[in-house]
VMD Tcl script that builds the backbone (N, CA, C; Angstrom):
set m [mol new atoms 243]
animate dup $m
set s [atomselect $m all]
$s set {name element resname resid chain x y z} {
  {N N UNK 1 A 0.848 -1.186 0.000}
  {CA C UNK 1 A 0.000 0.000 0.000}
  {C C UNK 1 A 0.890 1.243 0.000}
  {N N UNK 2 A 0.541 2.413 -1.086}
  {CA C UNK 2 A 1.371 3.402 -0.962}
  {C C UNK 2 A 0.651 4.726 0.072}
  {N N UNK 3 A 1.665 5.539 0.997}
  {CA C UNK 3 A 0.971 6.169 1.628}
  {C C UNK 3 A 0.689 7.767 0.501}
  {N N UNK 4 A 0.537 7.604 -0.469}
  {CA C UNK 4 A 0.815 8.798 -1.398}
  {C C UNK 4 A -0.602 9.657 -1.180}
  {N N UNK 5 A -1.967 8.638 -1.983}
  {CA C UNK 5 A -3.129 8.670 -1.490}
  {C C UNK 5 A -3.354 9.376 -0.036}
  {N N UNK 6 A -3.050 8.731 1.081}
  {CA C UNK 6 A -4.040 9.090 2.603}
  {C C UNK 6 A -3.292 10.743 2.465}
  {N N UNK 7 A -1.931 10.877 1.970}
  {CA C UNK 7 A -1.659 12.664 2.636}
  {C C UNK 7 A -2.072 13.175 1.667}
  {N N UNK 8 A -2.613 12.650 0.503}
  {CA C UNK 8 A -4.072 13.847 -0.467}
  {C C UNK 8 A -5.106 13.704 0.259}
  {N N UNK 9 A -5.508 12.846 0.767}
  {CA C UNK 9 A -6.952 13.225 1.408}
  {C C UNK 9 A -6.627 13.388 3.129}
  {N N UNK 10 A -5.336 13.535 3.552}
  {CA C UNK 10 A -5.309 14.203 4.662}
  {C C UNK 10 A -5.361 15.638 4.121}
  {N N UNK 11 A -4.802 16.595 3.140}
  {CA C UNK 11 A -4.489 17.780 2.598}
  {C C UNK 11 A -6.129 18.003 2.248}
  {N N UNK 12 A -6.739 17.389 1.710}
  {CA C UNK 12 A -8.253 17.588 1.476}
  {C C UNK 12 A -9.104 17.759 2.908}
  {N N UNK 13 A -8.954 17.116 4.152}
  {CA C UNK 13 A -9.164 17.103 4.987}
  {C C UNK 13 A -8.749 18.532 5.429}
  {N N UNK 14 A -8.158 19.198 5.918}
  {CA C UNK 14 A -7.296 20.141 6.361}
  {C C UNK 14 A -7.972 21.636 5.848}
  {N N UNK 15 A -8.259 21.503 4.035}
  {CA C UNK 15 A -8.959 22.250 3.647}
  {C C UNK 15 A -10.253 22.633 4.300}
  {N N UNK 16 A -11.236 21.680 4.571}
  {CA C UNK 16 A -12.324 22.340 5.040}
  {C C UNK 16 A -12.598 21.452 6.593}
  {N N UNK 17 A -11.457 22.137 7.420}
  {CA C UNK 17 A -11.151 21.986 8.897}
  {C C UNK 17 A -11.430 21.076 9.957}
  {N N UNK 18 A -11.130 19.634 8.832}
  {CA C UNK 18 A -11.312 18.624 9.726}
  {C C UNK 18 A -9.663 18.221 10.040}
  {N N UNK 19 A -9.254 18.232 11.134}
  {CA C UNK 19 A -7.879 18.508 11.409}
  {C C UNK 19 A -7.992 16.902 12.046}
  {N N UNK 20 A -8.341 16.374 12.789}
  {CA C UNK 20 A -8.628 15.129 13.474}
  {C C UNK 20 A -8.139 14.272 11.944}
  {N N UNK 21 A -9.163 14.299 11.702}
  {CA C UNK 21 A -8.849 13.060 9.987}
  {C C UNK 21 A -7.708 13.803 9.420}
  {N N UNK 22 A -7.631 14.736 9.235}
  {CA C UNK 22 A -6.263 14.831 8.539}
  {C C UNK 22 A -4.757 14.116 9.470}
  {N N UNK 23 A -4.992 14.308 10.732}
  {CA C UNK 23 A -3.951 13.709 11.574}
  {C C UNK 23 A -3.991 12.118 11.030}
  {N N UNK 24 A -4.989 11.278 11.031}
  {CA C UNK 24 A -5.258 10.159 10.927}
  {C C UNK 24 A -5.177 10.116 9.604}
  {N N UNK 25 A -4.941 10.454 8.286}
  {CA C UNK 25 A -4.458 10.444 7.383}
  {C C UNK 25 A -2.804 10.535 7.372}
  {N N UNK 26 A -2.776 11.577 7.507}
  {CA C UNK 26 A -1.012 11.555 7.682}
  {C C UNK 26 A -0.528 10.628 8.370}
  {N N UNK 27 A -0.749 9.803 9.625}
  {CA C UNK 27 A -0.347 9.235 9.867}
  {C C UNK 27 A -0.368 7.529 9.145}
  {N N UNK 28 A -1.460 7.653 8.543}
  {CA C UNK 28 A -1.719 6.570 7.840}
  {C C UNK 28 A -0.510 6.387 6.814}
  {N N UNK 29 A -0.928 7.434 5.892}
  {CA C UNK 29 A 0.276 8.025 4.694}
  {C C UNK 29 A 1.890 7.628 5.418}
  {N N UNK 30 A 2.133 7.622 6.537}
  {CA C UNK 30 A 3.680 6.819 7.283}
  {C C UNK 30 A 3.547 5.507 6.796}
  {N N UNK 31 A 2.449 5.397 7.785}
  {CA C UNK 31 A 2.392 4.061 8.043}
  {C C UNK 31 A 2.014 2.746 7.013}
  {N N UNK 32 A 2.100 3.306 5.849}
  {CA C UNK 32 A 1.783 2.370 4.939}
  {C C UNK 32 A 3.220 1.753 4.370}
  {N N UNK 33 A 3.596 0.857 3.848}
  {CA C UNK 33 A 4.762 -0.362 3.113}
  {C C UNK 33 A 5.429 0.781 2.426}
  {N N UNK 34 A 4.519 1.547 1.751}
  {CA C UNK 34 A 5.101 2.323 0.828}
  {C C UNK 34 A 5.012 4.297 1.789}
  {N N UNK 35 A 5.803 4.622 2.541}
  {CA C UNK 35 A 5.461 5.855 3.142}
  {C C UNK 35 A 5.759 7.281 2.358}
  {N N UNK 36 A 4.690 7.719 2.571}
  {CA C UNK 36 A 4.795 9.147 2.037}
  {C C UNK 36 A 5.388 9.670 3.016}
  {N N UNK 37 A 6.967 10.134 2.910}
  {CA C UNK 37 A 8.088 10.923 4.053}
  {C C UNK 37 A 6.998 12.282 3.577}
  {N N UNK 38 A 6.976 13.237 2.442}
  {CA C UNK 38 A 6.541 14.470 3.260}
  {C C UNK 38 A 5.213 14.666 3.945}
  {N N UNK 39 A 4.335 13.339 4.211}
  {CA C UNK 39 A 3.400 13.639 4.921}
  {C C UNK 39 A 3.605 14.110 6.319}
  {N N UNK 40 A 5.067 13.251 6.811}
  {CA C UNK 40 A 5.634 14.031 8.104}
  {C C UNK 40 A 5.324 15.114 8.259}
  {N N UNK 41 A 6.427 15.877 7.460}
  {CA C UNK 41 A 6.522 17.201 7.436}
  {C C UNK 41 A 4.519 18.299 7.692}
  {N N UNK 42 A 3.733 17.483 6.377}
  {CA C UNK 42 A 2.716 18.188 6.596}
  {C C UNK 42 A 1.752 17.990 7.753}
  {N N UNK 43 A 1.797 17.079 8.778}
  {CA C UNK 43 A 1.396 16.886 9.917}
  {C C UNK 43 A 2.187 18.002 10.557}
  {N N UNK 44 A 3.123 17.956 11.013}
  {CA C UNK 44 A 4.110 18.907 11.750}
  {C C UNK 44 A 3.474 20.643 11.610}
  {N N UNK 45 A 2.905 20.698 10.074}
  {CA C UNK 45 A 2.556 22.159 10.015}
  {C C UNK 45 A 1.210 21.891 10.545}
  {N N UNK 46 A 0.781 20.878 10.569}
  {CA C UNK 46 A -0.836 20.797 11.260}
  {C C UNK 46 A -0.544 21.130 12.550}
  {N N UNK 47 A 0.083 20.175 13.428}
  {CA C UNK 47 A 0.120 20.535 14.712}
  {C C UNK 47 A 0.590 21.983 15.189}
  {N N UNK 48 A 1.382 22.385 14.150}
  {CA C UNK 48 A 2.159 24.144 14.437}
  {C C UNK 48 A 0.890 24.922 14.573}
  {N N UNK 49 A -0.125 24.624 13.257}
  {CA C UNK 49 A -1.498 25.319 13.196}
  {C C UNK 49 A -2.291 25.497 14.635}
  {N N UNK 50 A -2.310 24.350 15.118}
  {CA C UNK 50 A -3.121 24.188 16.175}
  {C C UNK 50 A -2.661 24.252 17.375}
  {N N UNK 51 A -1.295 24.382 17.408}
  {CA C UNK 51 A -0.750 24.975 18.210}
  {C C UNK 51 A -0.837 26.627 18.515}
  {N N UNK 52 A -0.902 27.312 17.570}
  {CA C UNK 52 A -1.092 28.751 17.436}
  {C C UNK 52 A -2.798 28.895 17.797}
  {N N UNK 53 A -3.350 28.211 16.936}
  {CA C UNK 53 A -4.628 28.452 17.627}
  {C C UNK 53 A -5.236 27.865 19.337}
  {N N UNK 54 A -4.462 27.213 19.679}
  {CA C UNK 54 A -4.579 27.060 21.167}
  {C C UNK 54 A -3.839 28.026 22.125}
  {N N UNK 55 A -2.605 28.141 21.731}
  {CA C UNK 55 A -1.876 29.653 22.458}
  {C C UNK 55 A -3.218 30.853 22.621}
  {N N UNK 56 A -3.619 31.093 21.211}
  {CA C UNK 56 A -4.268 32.357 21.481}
  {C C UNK 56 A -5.866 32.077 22.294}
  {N N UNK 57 A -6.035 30.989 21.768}
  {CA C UNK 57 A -7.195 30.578 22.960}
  {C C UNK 57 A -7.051 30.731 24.420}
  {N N UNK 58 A -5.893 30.384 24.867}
  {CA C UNK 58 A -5.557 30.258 26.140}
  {C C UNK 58 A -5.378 32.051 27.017}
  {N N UNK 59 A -4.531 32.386 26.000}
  {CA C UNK 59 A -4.599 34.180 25.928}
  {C C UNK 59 A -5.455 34.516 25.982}
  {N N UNK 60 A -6.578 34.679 25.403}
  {CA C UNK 60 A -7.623 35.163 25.634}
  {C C UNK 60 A -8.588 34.855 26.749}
  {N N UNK 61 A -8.631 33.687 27.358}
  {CA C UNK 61 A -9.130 33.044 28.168}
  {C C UNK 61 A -8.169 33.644 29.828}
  {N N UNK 62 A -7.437 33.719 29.541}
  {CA C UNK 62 A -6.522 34.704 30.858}
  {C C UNK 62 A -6.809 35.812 30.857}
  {N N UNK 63 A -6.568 36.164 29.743}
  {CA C UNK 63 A -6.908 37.867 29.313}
  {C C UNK 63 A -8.985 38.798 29.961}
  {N N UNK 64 A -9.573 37.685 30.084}
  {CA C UNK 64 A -11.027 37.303 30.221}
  {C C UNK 64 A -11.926 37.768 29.400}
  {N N UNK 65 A -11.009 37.933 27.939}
  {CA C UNK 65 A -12.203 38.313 26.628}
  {C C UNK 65 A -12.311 37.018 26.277}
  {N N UNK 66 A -13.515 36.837 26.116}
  {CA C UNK 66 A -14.360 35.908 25.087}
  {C C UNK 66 A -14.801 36.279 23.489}
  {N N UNK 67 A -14.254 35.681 22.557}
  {CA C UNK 67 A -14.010 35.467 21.581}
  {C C UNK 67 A -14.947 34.449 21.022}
  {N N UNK 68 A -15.950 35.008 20.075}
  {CA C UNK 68 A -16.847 33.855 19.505}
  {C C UNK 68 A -16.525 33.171 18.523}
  {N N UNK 69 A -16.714 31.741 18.055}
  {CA C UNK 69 A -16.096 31.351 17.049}
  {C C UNK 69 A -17.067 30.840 16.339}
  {N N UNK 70 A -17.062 30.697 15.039}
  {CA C UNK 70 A -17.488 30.235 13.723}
  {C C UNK 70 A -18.753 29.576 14.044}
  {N N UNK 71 A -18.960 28.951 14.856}
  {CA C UNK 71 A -20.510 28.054 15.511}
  {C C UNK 71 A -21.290 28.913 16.462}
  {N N UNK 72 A -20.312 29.952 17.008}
  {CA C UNK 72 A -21.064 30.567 17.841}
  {C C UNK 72 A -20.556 30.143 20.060}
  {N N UNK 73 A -19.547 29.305 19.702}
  {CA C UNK 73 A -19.161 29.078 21.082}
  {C C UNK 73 A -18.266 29.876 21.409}
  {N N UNK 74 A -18.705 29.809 23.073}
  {CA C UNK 74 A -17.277 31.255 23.404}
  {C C UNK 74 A -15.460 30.374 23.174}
  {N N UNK 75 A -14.842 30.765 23.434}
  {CA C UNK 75 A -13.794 30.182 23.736}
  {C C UNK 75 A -12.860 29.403 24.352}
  {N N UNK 76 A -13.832 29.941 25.500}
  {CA C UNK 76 A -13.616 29.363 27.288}
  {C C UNK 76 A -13.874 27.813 27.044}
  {N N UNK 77 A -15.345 28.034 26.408}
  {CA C UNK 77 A -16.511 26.748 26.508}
  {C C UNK 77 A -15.797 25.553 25.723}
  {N N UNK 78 A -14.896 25.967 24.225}
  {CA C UNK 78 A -14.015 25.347 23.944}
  {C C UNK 78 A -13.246 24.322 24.683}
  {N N UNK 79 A -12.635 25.233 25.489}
  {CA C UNK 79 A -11.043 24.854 25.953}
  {C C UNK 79 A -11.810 24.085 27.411}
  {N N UNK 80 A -12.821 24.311 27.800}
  {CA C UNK 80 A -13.662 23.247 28.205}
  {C C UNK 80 A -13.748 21.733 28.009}
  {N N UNK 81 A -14.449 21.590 27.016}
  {CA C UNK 81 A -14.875 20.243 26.367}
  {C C UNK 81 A -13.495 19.407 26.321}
}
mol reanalyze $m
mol bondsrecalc $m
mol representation Tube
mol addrep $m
């Protein structure tokens, strides 16, 4: 099995912000006989992503502005769940 496939549809994933399956793609894309090496790399910018967006979550959440997001949840309620 080549992992060439799972890091296109992890990269398709990513596009419209399913970050979970894209992790589980990329990692797939390793883990196959045949590994896609730069899927590494594009996991790595996933986690950088979501790394930045948790910093500023957390900032703001100290800071005690609430910040609404895209669904309508505060931020707090986020970093909650």
């Amino acid at each position: 099995e080549a992992g060439n496939p799972h890091n296109q549809i992890a990269v398709l994933c990513t596009y419209k912000t399913d970050d979970l399956a894209g992790v589980y793609r990329y990692v797939r894309a390793l883990a196959c006989r045949l590994p896609f090496a730069t899927a590494r790399e594009n996991m790595m910018l996933l986690f950088d992503k979501n790394r930045g967006k948790a910093e500023r979550l957390l900032q703001e959440r100290r800071s005690g502005g609430k910040r609404k997001t895209r669904k309508g949840n505060s931020a707090e309620r986020l970093l909650q769940e």
